[in-house]
N, C-alpha and C positions, 0 to 999 in steps of 0.2 A: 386527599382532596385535590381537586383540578382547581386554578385558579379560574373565578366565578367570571372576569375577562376575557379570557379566551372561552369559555362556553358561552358564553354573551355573541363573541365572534363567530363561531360557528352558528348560530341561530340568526345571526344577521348575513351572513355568506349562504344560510339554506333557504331563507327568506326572497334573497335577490336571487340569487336562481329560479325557485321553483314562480317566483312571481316572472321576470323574465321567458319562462315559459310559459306560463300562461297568459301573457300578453302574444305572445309569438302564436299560440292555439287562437287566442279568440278570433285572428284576422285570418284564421282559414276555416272560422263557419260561415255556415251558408243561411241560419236565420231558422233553419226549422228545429219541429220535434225532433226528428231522429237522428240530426245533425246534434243537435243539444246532447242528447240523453248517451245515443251509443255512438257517436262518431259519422253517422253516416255509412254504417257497413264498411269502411275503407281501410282498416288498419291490416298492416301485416303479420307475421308467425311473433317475429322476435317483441316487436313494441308490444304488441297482445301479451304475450307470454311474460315479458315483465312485469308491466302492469297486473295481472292474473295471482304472480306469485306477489308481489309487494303487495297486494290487496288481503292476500290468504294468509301468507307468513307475515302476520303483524307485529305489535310489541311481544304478543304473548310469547314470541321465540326466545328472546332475550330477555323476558322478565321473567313469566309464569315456568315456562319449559324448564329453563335453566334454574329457577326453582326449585322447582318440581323434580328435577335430577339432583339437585345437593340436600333435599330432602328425604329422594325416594329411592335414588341409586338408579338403578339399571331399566326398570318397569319406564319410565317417562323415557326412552328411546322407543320400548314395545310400544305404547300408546302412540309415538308421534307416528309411529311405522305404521301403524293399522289406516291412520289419518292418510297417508302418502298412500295406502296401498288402493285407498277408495279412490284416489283419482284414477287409475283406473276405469272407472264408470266413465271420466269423458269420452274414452275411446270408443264409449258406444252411444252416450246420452250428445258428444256434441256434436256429430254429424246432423242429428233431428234435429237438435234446438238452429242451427245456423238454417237450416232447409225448410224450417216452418215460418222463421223470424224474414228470412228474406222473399220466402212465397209468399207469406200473407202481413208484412209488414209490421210484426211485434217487437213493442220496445222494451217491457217488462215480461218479464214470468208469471206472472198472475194475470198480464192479457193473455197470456200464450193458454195457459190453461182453461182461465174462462171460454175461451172460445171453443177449443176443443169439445168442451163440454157446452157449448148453446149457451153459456147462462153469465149473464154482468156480475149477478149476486156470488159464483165463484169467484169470478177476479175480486171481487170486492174484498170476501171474507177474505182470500187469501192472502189480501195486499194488509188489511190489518192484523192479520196473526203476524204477518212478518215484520211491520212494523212495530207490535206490542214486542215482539222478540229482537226487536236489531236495536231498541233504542238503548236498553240498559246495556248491551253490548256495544255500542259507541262511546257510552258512557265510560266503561273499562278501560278502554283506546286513551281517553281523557286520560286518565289516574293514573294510565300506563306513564305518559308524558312529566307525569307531578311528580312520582318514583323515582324516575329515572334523573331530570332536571334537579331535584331537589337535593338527590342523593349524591347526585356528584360533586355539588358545590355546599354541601354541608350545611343543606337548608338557607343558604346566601338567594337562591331563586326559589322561590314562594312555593305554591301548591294554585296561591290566584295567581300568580303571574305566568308560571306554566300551562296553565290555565288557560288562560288569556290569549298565550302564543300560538297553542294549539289549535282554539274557535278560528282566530283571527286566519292563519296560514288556511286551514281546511274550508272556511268560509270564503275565503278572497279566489283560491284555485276552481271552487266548484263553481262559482259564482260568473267567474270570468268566461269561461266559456265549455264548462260542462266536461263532460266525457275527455276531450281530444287534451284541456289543462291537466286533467287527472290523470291523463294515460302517459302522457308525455314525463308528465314530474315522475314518477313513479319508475320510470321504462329507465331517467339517468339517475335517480338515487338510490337504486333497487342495488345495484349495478356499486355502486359505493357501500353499500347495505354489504353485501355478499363481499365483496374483494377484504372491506375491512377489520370482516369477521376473521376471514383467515387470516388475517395479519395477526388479529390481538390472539387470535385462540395460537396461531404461533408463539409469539414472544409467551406465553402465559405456560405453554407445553414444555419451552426451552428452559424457562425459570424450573422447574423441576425434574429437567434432567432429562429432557425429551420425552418421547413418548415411551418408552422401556423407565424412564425415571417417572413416570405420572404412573404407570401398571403398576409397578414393585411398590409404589406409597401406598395406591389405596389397597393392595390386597395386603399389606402390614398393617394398616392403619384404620380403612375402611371394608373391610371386608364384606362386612353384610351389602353392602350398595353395591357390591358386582355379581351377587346371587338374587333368586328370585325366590319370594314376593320383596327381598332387600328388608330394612331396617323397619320398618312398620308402616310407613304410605301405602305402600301398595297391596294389595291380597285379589286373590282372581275375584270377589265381586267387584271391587275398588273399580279393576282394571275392567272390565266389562262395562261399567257403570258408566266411566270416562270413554270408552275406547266406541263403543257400540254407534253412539248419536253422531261419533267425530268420522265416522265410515262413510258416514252419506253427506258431507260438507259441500260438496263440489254440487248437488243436488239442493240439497234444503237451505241453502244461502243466497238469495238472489241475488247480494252484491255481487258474488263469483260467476253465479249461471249466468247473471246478466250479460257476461263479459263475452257469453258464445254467440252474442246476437250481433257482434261489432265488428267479425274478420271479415276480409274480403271475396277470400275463396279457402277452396278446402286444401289447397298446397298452404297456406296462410295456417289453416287448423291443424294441419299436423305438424307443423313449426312450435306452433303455440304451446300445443301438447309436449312436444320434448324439450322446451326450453322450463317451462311447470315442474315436470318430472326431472331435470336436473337442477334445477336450483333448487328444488325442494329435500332434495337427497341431500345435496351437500350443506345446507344451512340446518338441518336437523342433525348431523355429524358435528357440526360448529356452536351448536345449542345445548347437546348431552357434552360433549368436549370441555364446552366453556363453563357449564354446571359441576365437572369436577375438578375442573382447575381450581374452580372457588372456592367445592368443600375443601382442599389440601393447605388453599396460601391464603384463604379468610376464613379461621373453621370457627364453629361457634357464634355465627348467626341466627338469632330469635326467629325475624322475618325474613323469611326465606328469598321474595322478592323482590331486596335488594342485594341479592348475591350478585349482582351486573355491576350497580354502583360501588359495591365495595373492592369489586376487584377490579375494578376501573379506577378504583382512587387508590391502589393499594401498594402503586411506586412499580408494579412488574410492567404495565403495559405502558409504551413510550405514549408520552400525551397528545403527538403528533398522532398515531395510532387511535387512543382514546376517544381524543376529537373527531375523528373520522366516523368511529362506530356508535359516536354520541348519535350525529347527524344521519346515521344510516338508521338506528330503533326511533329518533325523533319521525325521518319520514313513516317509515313502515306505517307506524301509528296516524299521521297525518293522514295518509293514504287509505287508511282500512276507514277511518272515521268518515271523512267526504264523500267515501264511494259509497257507503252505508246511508250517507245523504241524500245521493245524487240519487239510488237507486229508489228511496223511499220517495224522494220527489216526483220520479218518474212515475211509481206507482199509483201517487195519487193523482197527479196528475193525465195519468192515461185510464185508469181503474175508476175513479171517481168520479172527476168532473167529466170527460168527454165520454166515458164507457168505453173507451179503445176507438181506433180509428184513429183515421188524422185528423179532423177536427178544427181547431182554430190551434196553428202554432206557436203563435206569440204568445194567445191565452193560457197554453198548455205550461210554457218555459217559464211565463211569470207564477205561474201557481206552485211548480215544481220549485223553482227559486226560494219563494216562502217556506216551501215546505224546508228546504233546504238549511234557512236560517233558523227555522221554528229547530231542527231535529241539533243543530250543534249545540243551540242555547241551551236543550236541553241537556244535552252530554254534558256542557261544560255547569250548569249550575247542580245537575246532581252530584257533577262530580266533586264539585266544592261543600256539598251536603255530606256525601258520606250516607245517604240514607239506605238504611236499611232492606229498604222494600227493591229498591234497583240493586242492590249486590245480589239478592236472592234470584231476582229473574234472569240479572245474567248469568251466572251459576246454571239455571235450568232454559237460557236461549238453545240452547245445541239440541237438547232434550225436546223445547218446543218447538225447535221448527222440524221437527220430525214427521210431523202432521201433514209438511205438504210432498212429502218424501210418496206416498201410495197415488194420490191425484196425479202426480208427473209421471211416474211407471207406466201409470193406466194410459195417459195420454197418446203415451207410445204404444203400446204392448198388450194393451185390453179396450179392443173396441166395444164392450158392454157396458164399460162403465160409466156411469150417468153424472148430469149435474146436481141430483138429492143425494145420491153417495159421496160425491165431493166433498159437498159441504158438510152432508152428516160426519165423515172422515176427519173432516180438520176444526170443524165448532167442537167435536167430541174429545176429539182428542186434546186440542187447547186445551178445553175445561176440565180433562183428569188434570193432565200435567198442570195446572195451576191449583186444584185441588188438593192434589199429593203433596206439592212443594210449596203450598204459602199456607193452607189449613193445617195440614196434616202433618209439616212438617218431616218428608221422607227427604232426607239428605242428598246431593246430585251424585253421591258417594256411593248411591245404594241400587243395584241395577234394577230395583222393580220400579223406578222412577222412569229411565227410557224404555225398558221392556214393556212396562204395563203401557204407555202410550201409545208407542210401533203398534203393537198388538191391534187395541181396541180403534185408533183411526183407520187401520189395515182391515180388522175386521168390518167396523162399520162401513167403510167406501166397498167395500166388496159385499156386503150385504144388505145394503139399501140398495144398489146399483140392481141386485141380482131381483130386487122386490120393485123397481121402477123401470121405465123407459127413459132411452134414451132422448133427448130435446131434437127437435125436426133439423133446427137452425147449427145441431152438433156437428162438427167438421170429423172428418175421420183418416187423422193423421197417417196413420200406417198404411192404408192403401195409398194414400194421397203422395207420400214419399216415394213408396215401394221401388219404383224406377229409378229415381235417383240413387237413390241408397246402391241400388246397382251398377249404377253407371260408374258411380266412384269408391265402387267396391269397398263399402261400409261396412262393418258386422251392423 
């Protein structure tokens, strides 16, 4: 156990930093919507790109992942690799999104596609499928914090109190002044996140003899966890089941996509991009790493999800070390939860009340705000609930927002496709995927859970589209780019 004082310390040292920055952001906005939401179009490769990964690689790295490898063995590196292999897609989805966002002034992803498609009733639908799906997934971000807090000081810091610290920090940075507080905190503790990892997953390697002494344990010891399907988690539907919906993250996440509306120029985007793609490489090596360090020096763990706290409390990792990498899964978490705020606020606030467009900007940012405080309250009271019904949805988020995975494709890539396909696409597909997973009971375990979804939103946006017209007012992205796309030699 870490003493409950210096964790106390470190949450008051991540406190005044990340607030610190976000007093230092608010005095470089300018008062508007797009100033609020994405920055202003003004950031560069490197801040993008941290912000990008600290938003994507959240608590689930060091709690679920590393999990999910002293559980599962070897299969939870294949799964996060398949995750890492879909960003990918941005090398070709984020040249559009930056060239549509800055031609025609989109602050959310569900403007950008309503529009494409003529129709408000897209952006709409689309803003509350994503928001039926991002909330109970904010909500995990919370518990992630209670896990982790709790466990290292031996339930000395509460579940509410963790709790508490969590709304509080993610409420006061988004609140303060939007995108530029959240991009910034994120861009320096991203950065403490990553350095600290390799610190602990060092000392944790060298306790067993380095890496030549961590191989020789588990194939003596753990065998089955260095073969595949491993000791029973994993089996190829397992892995499909997980691996499929986590392919197109960078796509069906608006927190993430959001973040291609915020660079400056496209030397900035492929900054972005290689700095994503390398931090994400090496924090997933420090995640399967840190998952078998834990089965070998804390074996015999129930709950698997606190393999982090246990071997953070377990005398190998120095507590100077510890403390670091408290404060690096504290932010991760901090960060995925507000941007999941900030983005849902944008949403409603450009999707709902104005229909997109610029509108009235002060009206927009106070609405967005609300939304802002309305989405953590709720993270933090279900997360104090424990209910039932938010473990299940988040479980099937990944699976749900699959739904807007065909409508964004089409945007770019199928100028036939209509605004009554859209929507039949992503109402339809919701409603299997809530049908499967809360009537019916089909486990997120089980691949006809994202297969049968993909499928039928896929088939329906391509077959209502092919039975409708297109709306007069439809913008027609692909020709509209076309030029650009070539001038900066885009795939």
């Amino acid at each position: 156990m870490i003493a409950t004082g210096y964790v106390w310390a470190v949450i008051v040292l991540f406190a005044v930093a990340g607030c610190a920055i976000a007093l230092r952001a608010a005095r470089a906005n300018s008062g508007t919507a797009g100033d609020y939401y994405i920055g202003g179009r003004s950031f560069g490769g490197v801040v993008a790109g941290l912000s990008y990964a600290a938003t994507t690689y959240s608590a689930f790295m060091l709690v679920v992942l590393t999990g999910l490898t002293y559980r599962g063995g070897i299969g939870a590196l294949g799964f996060e690799l398949i995750y890492f292999a879909g960003l990918a897609l941005l090398v070709v989805f984020a040249p559009r999104f930056w060239l549509v966002g800055r031609r025609w002034g989109f602050i959310s992803p569900a403007e950008m596609v309503g529009a494409r498609y003529g129709s408000r009733g897209v952006a709409r639908l689309m803003a509350a499928v994503s928001l039926l799906f991002l909330l109970p997934y904010g909500t995990t971000q919370m518990a992630g914090i209670g896990l982790l807090l709790s466990g290292v000081t031996g339930g000395d810091i509460s579940l509410f109190q963790a709790v508490v610290i969590g709304s509080g920090l993610a409420m006061f940075w988004a609140l303060m002044a939007g995108l530029r507080s959240v991009a910034w905190t994120d861009a320096a503790l991203s950065l403490v996140m990553l350095g600290s990892g390799v610190l602990a997953v060092g000392f944790a390697v060298s306790a067993l003899g380095g890496p030549a002494g961590l191989w020789s344990d588990l194939r003596a010891e753990n065998g089955a966890h260095l073969s595949v399907p491993g000791p029973g988690l994993w089996s190829l539907p397992t892995f499909l089941a997980l691996a499929f919906p986590w392919f197109f993250f960078a796509l069906s996440n608006p927190q993430v996509s959001q973040r291609l509306f915020i660079l400056r120029d496209f030397r900035a985007m492929r900054l972005m991009i290689l700095w994503v793609l390398g931090f994400g490489f090496v924090f997933t090596l420090i995640a399967v790493i840190w998952g078998f360090a834990a089965l070998r020096l804390v074996p015999g763990l129930d709950n698997t999800s606190l393999a982090t706290p246990a071997l953070l409390t377990s005398g190998v990792i120095p507590v100077p070390i510890a403390l670091l990498l408290i404060l690096g899964i504290l932010s991760a978490a901090v960060s995925t939860l507000d941007s999941i705020a900030l983005t849902v606020g944008a949403m409603v606030a450009r999707d709902f009340l104005s229909g997109g467009g610029d509108g009235n900007d002060r009206r927009q940012i106070l609405a967005g705000r609300a939304v802002i405080v309305a989405v953590i309250l709720f993270a933090g009271y279900f997360a104090l609930q424990q209910a039932q019904i938010v473990d299940q949805l988040a479980a099937l988020s990944a699976a749900g927002l699959l739904v807007t995975v065909p409508p964004i494709v089409g945007a770019f890539f199928w100028a036939r496709g209509t605004a009554a396909g859209a929507m039949a696409g992503i109402a339809g597909g919701a409603a299997l995927a809530i049908w499967l997973a809360i009537f019916l009971g089909v486990s997120v375990f089980d691949p006809v859970l994202p297969f049968s979804v993909a499928a039928v939103s896929t088939g329906l946006f391509v077959g209502v589209s092919l039975l409708t017209r297109p709306r007069p007012g439809a913008l027609d992205f692909r020709a509209e780019i076309a030029p650009e796309l070539r001038r900066h030699r885009a795939f």
